[in-house]
LOMI-270050 format. One line per 4 residues: number of its first residue (from 1); their letters; for each residue x, y, z of N, C-alpha, C. Coordinates in Angstrom, 2 decimals, padded with zeros to 5 digits. Each point is the difference from the previous one (the first is absolute). Layout:
% residues N
NUM = a = X,Y,Z,X,Y,Z,X,Y,Z ~ ...
***
This chain:
% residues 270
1 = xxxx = -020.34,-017.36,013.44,-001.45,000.02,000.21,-000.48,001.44,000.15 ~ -001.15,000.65,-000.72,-000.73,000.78,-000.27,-001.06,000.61,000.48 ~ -000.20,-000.04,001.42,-001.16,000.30,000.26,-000.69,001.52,000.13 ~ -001.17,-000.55,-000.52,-000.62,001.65,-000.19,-000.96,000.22,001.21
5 = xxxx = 000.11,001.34,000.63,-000.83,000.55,001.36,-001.02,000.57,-001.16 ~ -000.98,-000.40,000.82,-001.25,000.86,-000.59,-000.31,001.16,000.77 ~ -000.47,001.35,-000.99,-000.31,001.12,001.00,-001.04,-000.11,000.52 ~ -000.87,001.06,000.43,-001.53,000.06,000.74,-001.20,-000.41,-001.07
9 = xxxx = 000.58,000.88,-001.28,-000.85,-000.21,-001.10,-000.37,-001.41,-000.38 ~ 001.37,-000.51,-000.03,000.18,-001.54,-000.51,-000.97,-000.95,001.13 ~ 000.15,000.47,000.87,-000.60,-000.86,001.07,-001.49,000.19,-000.09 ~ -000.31,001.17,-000.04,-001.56,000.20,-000.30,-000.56,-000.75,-001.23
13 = xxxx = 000.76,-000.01,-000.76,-000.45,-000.44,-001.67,000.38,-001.66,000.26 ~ 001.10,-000.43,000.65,-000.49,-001.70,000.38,-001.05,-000.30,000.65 ~ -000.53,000.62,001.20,-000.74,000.13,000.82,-001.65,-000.10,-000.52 ~ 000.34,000.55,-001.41,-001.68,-000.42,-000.50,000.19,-001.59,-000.71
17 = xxxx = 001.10,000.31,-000.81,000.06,-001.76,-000.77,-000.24,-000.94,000.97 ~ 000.63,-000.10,000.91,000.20,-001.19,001.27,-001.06,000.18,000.20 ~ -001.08,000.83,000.64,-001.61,000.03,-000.05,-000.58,-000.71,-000.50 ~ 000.05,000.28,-001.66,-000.69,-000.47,-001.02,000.26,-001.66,-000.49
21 = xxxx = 001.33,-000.78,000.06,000.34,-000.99,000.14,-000.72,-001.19,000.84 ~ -000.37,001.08,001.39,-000.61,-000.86,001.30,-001.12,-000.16,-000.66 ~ -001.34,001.44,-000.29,-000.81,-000.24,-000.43,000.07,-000.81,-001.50 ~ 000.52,-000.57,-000.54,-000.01,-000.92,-000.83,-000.53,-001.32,000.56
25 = xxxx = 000.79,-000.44,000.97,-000.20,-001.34,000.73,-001.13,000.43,000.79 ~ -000.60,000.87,000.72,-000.86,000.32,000.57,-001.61,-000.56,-001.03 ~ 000.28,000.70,-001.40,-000.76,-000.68,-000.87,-000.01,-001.34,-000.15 ~ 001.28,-000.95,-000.48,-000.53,-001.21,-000.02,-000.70,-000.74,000.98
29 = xxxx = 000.74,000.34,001.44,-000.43,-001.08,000.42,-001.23,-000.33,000.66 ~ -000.95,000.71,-000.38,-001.54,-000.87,-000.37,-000.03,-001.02,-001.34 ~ 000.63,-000.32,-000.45,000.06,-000.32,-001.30,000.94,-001.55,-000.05 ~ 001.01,000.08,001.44,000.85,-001.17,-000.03,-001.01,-001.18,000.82
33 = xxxx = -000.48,-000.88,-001.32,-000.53,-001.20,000.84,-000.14,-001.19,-000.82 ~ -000.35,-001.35,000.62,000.18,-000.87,-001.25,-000.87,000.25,-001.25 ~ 000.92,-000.34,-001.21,-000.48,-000.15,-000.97,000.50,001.49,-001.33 ~ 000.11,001.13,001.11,000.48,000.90,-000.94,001.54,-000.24,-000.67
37 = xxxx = 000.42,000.03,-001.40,000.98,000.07,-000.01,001.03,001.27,000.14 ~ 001.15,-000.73,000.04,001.08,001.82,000.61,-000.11,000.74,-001.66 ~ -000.50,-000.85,-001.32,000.50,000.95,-001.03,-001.56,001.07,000.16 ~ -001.07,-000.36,000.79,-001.29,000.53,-000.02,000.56,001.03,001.19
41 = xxxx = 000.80,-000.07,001.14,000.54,000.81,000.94,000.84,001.45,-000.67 ~ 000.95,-000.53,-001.05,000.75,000.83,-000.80,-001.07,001.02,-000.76 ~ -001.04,-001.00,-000.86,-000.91,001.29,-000.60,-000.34,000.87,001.08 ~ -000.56,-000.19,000.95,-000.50,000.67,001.07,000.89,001.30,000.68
45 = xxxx = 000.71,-000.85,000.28,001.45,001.71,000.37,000.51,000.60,-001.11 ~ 000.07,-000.70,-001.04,000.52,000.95,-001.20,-000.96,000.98,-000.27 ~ -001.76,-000.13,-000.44,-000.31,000.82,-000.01,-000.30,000.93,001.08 ~ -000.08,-000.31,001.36,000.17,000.83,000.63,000.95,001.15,000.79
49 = xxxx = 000.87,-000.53,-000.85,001.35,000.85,000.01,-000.08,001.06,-000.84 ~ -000.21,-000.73,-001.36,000.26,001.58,-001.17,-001.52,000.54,-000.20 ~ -001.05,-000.60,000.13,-001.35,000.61,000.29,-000.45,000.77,000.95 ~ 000.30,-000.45,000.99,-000.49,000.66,001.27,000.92,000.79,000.75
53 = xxxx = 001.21,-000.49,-000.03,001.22,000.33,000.77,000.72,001.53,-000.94 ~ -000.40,-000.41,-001.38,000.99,000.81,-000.57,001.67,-000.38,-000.66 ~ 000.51,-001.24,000.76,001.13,-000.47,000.34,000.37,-000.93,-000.75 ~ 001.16,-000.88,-000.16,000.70,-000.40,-000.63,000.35,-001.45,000.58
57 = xxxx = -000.04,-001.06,-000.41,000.39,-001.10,000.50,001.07,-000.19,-000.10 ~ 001.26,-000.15,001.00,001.61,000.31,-000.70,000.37,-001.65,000.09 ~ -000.75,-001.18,000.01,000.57,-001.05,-000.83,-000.19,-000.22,-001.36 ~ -001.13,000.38,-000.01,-000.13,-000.25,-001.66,000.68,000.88,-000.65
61 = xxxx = 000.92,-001.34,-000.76,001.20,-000.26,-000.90,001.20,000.83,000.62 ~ 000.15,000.15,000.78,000.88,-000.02,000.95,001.17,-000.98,-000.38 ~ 001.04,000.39,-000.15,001.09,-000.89,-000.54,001.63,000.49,000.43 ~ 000.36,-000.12,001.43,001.53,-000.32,000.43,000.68,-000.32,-001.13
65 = xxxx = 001.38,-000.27,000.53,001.00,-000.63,-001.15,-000.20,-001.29,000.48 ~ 000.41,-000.65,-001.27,-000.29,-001.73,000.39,-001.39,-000.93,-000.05 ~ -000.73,001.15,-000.07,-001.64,-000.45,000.38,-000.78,000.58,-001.40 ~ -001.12,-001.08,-000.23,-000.86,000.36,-001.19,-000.84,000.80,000.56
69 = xxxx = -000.99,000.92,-001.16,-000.43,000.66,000.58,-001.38,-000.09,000.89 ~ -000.58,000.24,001.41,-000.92,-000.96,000.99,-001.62,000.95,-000.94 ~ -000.43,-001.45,000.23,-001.53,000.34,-001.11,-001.63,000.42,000.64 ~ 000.32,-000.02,001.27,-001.46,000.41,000.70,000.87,001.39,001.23
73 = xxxx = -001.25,000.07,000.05,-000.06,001.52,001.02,000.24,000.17,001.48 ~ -000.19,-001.28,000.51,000.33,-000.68,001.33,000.41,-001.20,000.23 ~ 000.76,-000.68,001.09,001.08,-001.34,000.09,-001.37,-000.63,001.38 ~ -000.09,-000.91,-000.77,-001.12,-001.23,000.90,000.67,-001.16,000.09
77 = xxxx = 000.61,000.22,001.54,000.69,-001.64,000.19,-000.56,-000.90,000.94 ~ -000.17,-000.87,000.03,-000.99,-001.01,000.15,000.51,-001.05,000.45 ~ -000.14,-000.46,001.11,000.76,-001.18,000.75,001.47,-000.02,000.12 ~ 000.82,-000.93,-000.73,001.42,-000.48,000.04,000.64,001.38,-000.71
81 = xxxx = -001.09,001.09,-000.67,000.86,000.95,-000.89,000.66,000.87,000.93 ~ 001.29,000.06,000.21,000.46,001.09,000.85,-000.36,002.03,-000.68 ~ 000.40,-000.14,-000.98,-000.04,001.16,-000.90,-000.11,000.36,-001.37 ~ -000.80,000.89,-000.69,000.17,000.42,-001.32,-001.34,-001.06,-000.64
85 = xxxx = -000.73,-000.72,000.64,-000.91,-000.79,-000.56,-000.78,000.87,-001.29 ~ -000.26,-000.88,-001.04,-001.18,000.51,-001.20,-001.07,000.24,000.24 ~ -001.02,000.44,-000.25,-001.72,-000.10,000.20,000.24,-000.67,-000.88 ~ -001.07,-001.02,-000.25,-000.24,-000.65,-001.09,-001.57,-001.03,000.59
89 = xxxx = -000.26,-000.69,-000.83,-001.40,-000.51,-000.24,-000.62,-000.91,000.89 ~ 001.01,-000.53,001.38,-000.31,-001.10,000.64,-000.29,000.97,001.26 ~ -001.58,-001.12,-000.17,-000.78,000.43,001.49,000.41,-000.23,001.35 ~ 000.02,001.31,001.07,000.74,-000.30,001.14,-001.34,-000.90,000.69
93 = xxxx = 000.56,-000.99,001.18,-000.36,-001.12,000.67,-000.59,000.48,001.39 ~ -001.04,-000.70,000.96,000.10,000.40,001.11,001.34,-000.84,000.55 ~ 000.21,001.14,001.14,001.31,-000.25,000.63,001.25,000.04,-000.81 ~ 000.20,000.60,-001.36,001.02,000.81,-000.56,000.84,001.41,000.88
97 = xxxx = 001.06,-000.09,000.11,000.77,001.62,000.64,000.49,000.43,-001.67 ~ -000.52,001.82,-000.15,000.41,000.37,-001.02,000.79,001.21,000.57 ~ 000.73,000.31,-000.66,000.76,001.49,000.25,-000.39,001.15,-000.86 ~ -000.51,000.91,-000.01,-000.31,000.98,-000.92,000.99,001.01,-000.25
101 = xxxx = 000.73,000.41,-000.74,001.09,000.79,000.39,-000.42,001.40,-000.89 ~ -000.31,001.00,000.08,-000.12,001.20,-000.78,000.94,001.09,-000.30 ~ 000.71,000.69,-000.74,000.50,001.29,-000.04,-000.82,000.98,-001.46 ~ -000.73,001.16,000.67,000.07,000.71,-001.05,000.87,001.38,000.01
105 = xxxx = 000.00,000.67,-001.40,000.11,001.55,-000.12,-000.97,000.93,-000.22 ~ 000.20,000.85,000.80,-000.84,001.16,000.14,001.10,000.98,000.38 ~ -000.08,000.60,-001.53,000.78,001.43,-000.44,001.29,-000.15,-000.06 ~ 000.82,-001.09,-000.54,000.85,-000.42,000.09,000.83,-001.02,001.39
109 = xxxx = -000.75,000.11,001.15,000.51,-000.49,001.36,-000.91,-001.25,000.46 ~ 001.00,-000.55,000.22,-000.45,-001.73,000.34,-000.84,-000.71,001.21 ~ -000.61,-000.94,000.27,-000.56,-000.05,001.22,-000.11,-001.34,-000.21 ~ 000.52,-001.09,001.07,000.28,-001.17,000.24,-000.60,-000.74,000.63
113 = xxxx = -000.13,-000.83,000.28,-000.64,-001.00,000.95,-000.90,-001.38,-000.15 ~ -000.02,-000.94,000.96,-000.51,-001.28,-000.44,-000.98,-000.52,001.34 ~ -000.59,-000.92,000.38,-000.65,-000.68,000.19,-000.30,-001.16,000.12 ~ -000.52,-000.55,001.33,-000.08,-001.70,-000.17,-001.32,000.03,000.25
117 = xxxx = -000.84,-001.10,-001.30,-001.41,-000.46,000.23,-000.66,-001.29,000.33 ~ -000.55,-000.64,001.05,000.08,-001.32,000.02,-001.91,-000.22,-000.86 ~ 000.29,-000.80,-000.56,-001.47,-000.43,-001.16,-000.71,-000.85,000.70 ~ -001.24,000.87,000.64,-000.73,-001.10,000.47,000.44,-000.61,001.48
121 = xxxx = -000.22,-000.96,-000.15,000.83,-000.64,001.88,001.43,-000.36,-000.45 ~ 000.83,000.58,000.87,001.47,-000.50,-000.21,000.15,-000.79,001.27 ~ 001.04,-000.97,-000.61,000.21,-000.66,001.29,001.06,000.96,001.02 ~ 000.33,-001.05,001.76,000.07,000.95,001.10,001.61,000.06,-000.69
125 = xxxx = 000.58,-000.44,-000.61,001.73,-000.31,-000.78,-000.35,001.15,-000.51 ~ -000.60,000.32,-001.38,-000.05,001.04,-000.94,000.04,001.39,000.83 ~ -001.23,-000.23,000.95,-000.42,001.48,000.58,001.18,000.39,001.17 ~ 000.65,-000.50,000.30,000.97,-000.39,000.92,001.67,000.94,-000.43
129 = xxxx = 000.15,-000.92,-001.84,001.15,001.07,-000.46,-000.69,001.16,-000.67 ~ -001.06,000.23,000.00,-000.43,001.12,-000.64,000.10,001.50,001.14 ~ -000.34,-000.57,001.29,000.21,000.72,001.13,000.98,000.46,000.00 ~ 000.91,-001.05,000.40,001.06,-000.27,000.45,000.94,001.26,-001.21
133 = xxxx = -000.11,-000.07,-001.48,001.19,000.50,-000.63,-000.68,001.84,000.40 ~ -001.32,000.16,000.17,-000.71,001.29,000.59,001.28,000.61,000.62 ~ -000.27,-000.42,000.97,000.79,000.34,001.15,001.49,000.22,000.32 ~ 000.62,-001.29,-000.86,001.47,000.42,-000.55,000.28,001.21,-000.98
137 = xxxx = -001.09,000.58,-000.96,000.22,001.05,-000.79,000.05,001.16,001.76 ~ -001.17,-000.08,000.60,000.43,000.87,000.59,000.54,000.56,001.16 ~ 000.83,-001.14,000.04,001.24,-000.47,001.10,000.79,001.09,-000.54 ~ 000.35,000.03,-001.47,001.21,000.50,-001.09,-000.35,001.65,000.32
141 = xxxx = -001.46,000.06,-000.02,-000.50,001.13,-000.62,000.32,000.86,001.62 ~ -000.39,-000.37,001.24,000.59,000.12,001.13,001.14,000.61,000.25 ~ 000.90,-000.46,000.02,001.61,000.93,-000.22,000.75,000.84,-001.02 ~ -001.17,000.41,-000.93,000.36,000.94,-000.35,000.08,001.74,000.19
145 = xxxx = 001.00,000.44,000.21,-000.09,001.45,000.57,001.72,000.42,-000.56 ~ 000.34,001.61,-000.12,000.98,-000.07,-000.26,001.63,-000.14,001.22 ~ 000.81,-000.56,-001.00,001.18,-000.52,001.13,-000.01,-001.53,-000.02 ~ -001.16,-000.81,-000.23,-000.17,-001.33,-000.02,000.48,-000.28,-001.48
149 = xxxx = 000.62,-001.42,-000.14,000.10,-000.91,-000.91,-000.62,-000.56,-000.97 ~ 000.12,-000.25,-001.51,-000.91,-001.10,-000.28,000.28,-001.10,000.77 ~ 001.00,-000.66,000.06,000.72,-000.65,000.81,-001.24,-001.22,001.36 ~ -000.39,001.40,000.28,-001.07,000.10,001.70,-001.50,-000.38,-000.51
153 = xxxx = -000.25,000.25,-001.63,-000.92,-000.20,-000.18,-000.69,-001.52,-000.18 ~ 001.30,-000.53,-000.81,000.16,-001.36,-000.76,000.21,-000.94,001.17 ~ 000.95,000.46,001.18,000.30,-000.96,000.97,-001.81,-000.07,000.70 ~ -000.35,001.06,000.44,-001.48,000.16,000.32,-000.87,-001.27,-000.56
157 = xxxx = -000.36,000.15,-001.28,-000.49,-001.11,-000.57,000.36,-001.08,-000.10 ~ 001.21,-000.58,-000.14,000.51,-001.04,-000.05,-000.02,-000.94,000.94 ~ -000.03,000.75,001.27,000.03,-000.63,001.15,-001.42,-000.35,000.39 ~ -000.79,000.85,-000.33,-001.29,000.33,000.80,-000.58,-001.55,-001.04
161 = xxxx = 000.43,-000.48,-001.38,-000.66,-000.72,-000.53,000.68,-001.35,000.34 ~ 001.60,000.05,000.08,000.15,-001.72,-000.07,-000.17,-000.34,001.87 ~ -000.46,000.84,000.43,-000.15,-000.11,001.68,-001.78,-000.73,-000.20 ~ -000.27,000.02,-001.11,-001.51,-000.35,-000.14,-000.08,-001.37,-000.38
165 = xxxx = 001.35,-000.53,-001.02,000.40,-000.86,-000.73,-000.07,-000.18,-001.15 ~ -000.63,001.36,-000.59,000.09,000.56,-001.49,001.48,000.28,-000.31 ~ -000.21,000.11,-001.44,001.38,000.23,-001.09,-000.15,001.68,-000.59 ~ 001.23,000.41,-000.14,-000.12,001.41,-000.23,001.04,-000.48,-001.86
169 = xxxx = -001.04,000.56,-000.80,000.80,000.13,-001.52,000.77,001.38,-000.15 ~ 001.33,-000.49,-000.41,000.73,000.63,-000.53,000.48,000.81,-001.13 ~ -000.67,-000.25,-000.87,000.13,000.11,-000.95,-000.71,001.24,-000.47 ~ -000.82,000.35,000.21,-000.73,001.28,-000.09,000.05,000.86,001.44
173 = xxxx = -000.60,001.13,-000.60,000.63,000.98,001.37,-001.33,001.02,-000.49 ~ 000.37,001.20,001.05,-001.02,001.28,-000.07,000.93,000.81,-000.92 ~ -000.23,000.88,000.09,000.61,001.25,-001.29,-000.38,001.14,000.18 ~ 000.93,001.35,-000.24,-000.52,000.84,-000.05,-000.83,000.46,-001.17
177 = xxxx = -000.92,001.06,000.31,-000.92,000.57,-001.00,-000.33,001.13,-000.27 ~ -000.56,000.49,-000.92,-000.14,001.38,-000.18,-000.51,000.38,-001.66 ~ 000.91,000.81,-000.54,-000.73,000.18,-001.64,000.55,-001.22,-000.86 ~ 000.64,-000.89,001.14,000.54,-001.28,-000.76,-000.58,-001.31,000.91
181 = xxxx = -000.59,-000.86,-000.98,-000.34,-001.10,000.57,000.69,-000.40,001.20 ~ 000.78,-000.73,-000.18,001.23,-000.31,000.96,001.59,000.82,-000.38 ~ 000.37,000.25,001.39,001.33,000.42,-000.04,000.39,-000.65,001.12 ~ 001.23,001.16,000.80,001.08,000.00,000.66,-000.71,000.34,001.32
185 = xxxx = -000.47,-000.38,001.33,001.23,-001.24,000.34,-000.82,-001.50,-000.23 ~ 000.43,-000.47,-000.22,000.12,-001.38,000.64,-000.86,-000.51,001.53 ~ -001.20,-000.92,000.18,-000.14,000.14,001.25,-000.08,-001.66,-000.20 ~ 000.61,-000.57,001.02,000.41,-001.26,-000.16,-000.63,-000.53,001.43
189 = xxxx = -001.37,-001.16,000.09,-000.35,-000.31,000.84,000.66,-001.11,001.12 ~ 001.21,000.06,000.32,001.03,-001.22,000.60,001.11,001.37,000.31 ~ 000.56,-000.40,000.80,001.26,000.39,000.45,000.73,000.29,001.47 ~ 000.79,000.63,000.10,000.84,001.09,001.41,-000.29,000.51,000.79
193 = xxxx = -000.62,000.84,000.82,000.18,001.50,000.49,000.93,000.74,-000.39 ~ -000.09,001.10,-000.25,001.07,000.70,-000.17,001.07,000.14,-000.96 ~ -000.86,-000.45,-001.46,000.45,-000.35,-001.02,-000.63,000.25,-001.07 ~ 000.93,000.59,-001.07,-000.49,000.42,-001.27,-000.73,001.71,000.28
197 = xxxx = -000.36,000.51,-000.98,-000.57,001.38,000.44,-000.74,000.44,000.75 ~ 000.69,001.28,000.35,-000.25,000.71,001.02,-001.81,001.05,-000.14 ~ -001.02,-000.21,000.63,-000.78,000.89,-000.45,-000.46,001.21,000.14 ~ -000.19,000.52,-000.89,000.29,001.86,-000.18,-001.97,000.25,000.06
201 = xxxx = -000.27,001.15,000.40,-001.21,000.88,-000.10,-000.01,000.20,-001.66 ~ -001.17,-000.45,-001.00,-000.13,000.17,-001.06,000.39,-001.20,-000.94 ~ 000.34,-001.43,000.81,-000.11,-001.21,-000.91,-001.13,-000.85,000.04 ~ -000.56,000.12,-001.37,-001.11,-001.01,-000.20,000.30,-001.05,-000.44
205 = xxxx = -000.61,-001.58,000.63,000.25,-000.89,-000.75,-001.39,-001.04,000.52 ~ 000.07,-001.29,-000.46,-000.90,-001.31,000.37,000.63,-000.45,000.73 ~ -000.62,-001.08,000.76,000.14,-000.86,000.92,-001.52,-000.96,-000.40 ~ 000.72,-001.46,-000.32,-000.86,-000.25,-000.58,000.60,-001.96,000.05
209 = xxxx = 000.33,-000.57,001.40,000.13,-001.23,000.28,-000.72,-001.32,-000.77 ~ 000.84,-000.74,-000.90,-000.48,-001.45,000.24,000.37,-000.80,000.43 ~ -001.07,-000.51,000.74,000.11,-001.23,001.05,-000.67,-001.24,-000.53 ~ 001.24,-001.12,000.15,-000.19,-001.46,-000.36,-000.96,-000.69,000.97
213 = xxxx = -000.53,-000.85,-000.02,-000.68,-000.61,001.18,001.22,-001.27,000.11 ~ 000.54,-000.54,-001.23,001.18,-000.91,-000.09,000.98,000.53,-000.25 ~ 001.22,-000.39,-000.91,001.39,000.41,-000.12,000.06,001.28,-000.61 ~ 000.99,000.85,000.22,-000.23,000.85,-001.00,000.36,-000.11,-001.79
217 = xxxx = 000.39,-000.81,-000.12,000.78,-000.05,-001.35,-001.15,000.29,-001.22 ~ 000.39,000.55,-000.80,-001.08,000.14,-001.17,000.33,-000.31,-001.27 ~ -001.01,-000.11,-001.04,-000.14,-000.60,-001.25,-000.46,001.33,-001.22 ~ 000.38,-000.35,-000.77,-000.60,000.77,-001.06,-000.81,-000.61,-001.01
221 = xxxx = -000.99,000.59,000.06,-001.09,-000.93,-001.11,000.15,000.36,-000.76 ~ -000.41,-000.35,-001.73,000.36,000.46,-001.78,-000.25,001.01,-000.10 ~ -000.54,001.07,000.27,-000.90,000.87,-000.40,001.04,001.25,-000.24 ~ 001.12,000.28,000.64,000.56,000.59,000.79,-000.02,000.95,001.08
225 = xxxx = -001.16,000.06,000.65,-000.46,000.40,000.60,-000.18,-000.57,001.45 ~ -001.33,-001.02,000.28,-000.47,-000.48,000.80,001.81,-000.93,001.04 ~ -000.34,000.37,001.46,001.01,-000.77,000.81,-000.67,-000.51,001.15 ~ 000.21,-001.50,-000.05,-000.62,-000.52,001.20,001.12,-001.19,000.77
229 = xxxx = -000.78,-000.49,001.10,001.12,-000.41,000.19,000.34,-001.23,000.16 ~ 001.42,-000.40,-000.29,000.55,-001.23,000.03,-000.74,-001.49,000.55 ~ -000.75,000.35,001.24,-000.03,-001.50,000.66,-001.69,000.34,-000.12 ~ -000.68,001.09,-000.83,-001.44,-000.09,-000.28,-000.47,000.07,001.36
233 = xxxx = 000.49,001.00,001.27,-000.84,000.41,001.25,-000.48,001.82,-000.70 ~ -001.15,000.05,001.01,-000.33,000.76,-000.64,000.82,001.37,000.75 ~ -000.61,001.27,-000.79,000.90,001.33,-000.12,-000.73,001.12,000.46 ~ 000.49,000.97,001.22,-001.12,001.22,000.47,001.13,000.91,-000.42
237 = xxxx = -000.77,001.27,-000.18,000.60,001.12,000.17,-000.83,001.13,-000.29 ~ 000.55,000.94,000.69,-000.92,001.30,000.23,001.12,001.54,-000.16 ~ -000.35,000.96,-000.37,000.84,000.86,-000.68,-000.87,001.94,000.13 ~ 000.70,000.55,000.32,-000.29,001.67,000.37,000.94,000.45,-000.58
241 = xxxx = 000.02,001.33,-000.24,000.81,001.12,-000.24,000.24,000.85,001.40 ~ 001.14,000.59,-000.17,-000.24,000.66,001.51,001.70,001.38,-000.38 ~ -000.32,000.66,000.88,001.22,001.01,-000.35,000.25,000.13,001.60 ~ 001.22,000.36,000.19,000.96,000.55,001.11,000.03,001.24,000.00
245 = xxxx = -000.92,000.07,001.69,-000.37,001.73,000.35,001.58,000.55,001.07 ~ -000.79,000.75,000.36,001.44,000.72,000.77,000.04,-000.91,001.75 ~ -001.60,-000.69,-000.25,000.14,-000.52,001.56,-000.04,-001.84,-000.02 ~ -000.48,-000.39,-001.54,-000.42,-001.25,-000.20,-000.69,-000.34,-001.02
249 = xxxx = -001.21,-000.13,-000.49,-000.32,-000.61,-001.21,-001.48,000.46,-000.14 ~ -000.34,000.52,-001.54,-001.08,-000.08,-000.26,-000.34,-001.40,-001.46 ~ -001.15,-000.65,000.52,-000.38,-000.85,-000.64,-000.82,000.33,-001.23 ~ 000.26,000.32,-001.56,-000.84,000.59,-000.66,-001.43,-000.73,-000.32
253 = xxxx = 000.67,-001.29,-000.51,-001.08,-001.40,-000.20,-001.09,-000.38,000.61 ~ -000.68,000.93,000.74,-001.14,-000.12,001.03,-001.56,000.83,-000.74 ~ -001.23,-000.85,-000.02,-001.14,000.67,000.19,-001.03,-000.75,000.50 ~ -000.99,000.49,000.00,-001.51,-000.74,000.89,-000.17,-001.46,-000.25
257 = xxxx = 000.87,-000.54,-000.92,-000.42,-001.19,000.36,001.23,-000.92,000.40 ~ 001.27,001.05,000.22,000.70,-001.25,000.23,000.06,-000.52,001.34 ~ 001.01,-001.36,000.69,-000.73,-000.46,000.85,000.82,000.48,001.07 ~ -000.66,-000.31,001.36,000.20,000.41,001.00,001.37,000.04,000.32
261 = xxxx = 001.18,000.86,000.67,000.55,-000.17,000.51,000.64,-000.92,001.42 ~ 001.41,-000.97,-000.61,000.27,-000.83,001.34,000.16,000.98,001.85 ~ -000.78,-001.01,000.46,000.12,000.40,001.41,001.23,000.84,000.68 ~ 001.27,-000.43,-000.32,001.13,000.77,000.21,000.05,001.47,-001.13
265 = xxxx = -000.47,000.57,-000.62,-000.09,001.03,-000.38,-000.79,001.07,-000.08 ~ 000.28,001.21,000.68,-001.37,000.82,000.27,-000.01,000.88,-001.56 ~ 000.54,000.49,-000.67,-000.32,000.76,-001.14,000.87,000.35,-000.92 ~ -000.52,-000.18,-001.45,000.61,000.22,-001.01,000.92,000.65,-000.50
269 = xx = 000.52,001.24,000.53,000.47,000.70,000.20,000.70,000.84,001.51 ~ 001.61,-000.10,000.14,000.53,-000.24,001.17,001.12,001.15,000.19
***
């Protein structure tokens, strides 16, 4: 395993993407309510990404090994969808939970992050794991400093969610980032203390939990893309960028509109 420390530079130059990412979602969400569809959401951040932003939508056509290449500019998952959802033409509902998930580039360097939107009145269930997976992201996001574990991060969340009676998915994880979409390490929301890598001053990665309201097991829909899950409960998750300072963590994924910080955390940077 490979991991790359970012210097000061690097950190400054994520430090605007992760900005610009937030303000993405900062834009839609006047915009998330019944009746709009997510492919009318996608026009909307796409052009305000390479219009306004300057920037680059790094899903579109975005293509891993194994995977076709992904055809819109942002992942809109929508109820039972755990991850990777399509925009496409069907109008969101009142009381729909959508996930907005964004990464762009600006100047080659990446900036991550996602979002939970409830449409209209959600019920007290919906608004409940939508909280609820909030707070487990930043349970994770909490113990990070260097000398700590991923290990500390994953057990963090894991606990903090099935102590709720939520399901933590496995199957996807956080990642590191940088002039590459995803890399090295690995951030895996379940686990240990005191297990798996060690964290150094100068690793950037996501943290970026989904939480089942039912089992965790998941499905893959045709598309190859879209994953929701198995027993059709629905799916939260919420997602930052953040790098490891010399004392604890700066959160890049933050601007004026994102939302308030949980009660157990005084500031973004530690």
């Amino acid at each position: 395993m490979t991991i790359t420390l970012k210097t000061g530079a690097d950190i400054a130059a994520l430090r605007i993407a992760g900005r610009l990412a937030s303000e993405v979602l900062d834009m839609l969400t006047p915009h998330v309510r019944p009746g709009i569809t997510t492919e009318a959401l996608d026009k909307l951040a796409h052009d305000y990404i390479v219009d306004v932003q300057q920037a680059i939508p790094a899903p579109l056509n975005y293509t891993p090994p194994g995977y076709i290449p992904y055809p819109k500019s942002i992942c809109t998952s929508v109820n039972d969808v755990i991850c990777h959802g399509i925009p496409d033409g069907r109008a969101l509902k009142n009381g729909d939970i959508v996930n907005i998930d964004v990464t762009v580039i600006k100047d080659g360097w990446h900036g991550d992050t996602s979002r939970m939107f409830v449409v209209g009145e959600g019920s007290i269930a919906a608004k409940r794991l939508c909280a609820f997976t909030y707070e487990a992201m930043w349970k994770g996001i909490a113990k990070v400093k260097p000398g700590a574990y991923l290990g500390d991060i994953g057990h963090a969340i894991q606990t903090f969610a099935e102590n709720a009676g939520f399901s933590v998915v496995r199957e996807f994880c956080g990642h590191g980032i940088g002039q590459v979409f995803h890399e090295e390490p690995q951030v895996l929301h379940y686990g240990r203390p005191g297990t798996l890598v060690q964290l150094q001053p100068g690793m950037v990665f996501t943290i970026e939990p989904m939480i089942n309201a039912g089992r965790r097991e998941m499905r893959e829909h045709n598309d190859g893309w879209t994953i929701k899950t198995k027993d059709r409960s629905l799916s939260a998750q919420w997602e930052h960028t953040l790098v490891v300072t010399e004392t604890g963590y700066e959160v890049f994924t933050l601007s004026e509109g994102s939302p308030a910080l949980p009660a157990f955390i005084s500031s973004t940077k530690t």
